[in-house]
Backbone as CSV, one residue per row, in Angstrom:
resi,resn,N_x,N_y,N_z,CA_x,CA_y,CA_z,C_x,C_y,C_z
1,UNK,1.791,18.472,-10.455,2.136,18.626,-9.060,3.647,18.774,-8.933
2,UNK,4.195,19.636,-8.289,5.462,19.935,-8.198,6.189,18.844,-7.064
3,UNK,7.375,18.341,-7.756,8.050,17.551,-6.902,8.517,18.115,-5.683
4,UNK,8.396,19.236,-5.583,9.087,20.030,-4.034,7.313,19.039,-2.844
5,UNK,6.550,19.237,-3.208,5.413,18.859,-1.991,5.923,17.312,-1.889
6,UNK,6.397,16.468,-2.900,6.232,14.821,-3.036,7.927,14.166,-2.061
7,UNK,6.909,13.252,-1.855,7.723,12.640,-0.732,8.276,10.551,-1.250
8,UNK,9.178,10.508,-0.849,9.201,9.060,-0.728,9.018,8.476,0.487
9,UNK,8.550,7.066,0.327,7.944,6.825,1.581,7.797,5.404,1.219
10,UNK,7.326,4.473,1.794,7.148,3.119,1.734,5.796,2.839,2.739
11,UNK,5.201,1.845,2.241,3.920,1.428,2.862,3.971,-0.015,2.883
12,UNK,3.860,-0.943,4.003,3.773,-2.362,4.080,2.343,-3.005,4.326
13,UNK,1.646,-3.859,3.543,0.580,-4.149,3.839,0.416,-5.542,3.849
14,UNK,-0.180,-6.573,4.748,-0.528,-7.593,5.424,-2.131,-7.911,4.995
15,UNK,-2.077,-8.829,4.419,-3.684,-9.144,3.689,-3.661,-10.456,5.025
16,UNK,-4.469,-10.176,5.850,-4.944,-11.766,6.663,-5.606,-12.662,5.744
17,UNK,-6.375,-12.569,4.959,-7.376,-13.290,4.203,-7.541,-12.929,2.972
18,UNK,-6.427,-13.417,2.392,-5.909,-12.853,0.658,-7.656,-13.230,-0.229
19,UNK,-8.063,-14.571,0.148,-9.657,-14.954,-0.908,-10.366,-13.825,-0.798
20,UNK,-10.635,-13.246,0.531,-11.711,-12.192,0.748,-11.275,-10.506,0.434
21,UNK,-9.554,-9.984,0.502,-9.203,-8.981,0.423,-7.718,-8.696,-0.087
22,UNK,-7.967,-9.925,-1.390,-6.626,-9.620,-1.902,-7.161,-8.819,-2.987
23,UNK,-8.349,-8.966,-3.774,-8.825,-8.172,-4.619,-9.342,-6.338,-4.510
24,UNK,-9.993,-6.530,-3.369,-9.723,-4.978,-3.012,-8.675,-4.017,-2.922
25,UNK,-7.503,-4.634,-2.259,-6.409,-4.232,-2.099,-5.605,-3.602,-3.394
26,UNK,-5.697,-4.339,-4.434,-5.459,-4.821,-5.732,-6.037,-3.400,-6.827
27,UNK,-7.288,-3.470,-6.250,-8.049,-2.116,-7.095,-7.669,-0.593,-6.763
28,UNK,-7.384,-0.689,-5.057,-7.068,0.424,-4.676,-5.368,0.808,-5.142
29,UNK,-4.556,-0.199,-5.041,-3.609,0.090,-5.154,-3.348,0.274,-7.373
30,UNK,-4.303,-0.267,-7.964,-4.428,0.358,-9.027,-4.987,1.793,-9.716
31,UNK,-5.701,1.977,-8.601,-6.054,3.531,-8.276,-4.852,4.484,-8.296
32,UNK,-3.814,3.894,-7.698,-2.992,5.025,-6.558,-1.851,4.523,-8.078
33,UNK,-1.767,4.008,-8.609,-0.749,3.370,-9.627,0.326,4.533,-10.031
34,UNK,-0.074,6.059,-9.676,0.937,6.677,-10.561,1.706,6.964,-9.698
35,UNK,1.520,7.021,-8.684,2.338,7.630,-6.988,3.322,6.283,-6.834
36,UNK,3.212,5.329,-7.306,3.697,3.555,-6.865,4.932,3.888,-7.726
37,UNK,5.905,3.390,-7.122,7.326,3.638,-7.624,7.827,2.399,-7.990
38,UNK,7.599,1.201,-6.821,7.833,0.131,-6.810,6.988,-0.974,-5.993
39,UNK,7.391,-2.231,-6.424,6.160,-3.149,-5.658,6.951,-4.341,-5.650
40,UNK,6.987,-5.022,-4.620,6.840,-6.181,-4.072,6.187,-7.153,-3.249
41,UNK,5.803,-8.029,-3.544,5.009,-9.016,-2.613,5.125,-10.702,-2.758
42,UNK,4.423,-10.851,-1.706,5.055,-12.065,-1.138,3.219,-13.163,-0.958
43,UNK,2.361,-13.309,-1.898,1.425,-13.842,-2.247,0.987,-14.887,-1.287
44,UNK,1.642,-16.032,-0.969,1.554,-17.654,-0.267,2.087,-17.399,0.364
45,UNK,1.919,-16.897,1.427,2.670,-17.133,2.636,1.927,-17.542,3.583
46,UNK,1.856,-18.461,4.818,1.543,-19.506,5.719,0.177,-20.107,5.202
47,UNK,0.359,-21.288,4.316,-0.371,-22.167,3.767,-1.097,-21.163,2.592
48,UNK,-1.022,-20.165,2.411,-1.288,-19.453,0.954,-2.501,-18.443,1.601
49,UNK,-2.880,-18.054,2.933,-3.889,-17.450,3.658,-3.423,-15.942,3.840
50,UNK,-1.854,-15.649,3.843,-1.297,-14.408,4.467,-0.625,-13.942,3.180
51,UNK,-0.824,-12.655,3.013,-0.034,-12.255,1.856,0.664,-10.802,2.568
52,UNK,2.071,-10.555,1.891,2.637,-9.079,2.027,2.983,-8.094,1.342
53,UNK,2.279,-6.948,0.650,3.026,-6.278,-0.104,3.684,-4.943,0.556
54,UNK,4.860,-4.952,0.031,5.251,-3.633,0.194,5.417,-2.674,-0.822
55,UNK,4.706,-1.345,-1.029,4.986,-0.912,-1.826,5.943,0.666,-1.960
56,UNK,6.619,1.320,-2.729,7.403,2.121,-2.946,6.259,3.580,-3.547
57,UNK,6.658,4.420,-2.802,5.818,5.526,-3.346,6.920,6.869,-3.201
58,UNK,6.045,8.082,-4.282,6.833,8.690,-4.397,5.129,9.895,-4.747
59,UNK,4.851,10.708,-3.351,3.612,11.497,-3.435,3.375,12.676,-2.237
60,UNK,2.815,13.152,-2.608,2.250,14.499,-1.255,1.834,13.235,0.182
61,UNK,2.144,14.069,1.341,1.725,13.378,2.543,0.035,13.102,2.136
62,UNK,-0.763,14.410,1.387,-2.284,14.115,1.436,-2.402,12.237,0.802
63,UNK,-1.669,12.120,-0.361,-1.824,11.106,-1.264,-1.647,9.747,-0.517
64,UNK,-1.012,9.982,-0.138,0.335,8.802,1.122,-1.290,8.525,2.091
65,UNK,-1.741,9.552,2.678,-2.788,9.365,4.104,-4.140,9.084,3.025
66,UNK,-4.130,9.247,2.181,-5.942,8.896,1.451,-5.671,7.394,0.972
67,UNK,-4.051,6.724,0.301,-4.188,5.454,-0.308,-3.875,4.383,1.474
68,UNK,-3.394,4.893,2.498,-3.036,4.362,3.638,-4.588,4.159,4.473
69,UNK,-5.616,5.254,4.257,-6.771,4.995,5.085,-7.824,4.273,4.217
70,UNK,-7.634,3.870,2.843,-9.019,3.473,2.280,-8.217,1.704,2.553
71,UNK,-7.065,1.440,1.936,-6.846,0.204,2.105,-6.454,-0.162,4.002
72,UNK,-6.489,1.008,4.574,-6.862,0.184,6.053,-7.937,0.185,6.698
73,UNK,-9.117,0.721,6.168,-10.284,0.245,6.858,-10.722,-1.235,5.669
74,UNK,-9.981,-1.634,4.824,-10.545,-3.184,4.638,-10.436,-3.874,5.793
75,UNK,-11.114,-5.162,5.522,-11.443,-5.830,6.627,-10.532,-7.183,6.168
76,UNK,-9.677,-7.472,7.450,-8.218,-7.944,7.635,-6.959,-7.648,6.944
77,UNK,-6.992,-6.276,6.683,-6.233,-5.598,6.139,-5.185,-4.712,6.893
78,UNK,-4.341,-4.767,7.154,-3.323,-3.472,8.019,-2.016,-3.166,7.278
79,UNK,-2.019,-1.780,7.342,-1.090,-1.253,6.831,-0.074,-0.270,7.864
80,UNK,1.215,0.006,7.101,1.996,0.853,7.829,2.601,1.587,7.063
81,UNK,2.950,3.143,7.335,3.996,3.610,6.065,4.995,3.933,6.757
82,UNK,6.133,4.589,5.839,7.254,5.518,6.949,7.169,6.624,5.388
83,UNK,7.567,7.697,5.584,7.862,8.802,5.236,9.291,9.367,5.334
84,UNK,10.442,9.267,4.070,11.689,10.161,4.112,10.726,11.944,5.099
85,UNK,12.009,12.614,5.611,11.919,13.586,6.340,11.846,14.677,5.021
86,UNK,12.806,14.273,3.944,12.925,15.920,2.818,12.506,15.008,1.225
């Protein structure tokens, strides 16, 4: 895939209920593993129930909107991205 279509962009995701959908999250985003540039997260957060990752990507808008809609129809799952313009 030619780097002229690929974009950087960042995606923030909010697990409400890490027991029930930290593992899904986890698979999908091992799916998407080659587009992932960078990763951070924040596991225990308010009594160990809320987790945050943000991750770093570097992919076509298609790639960006297919790993953004499968991990946001989990259930207590929400995500957000932003997209550089060039």
């Amino acid at each position: 895939m030619s780097d002229q279509n690929r974009r950087y962009a960042f995606a923030g995701i909010i697990i409400e209920n890490r027991e029930e959908s930290a593992a899904p999250v986890q698979k999908i985003l091992s799916e998407y593993s080659s587009i992932i540039s960078g990763r951070m997260g924040l596991p225990h957060l308010d009594g160990g129930g809320l987790s945050i990752i943000t991750v770093i990507l570097h992919a076509t808008t298609d790639e960006i909107g297919a790993l953004s809609g499968k991990i946001g129809r989990l259930p207590g799952v929400s995500i957000k991205t932003g997209i550089a313009k060039s």
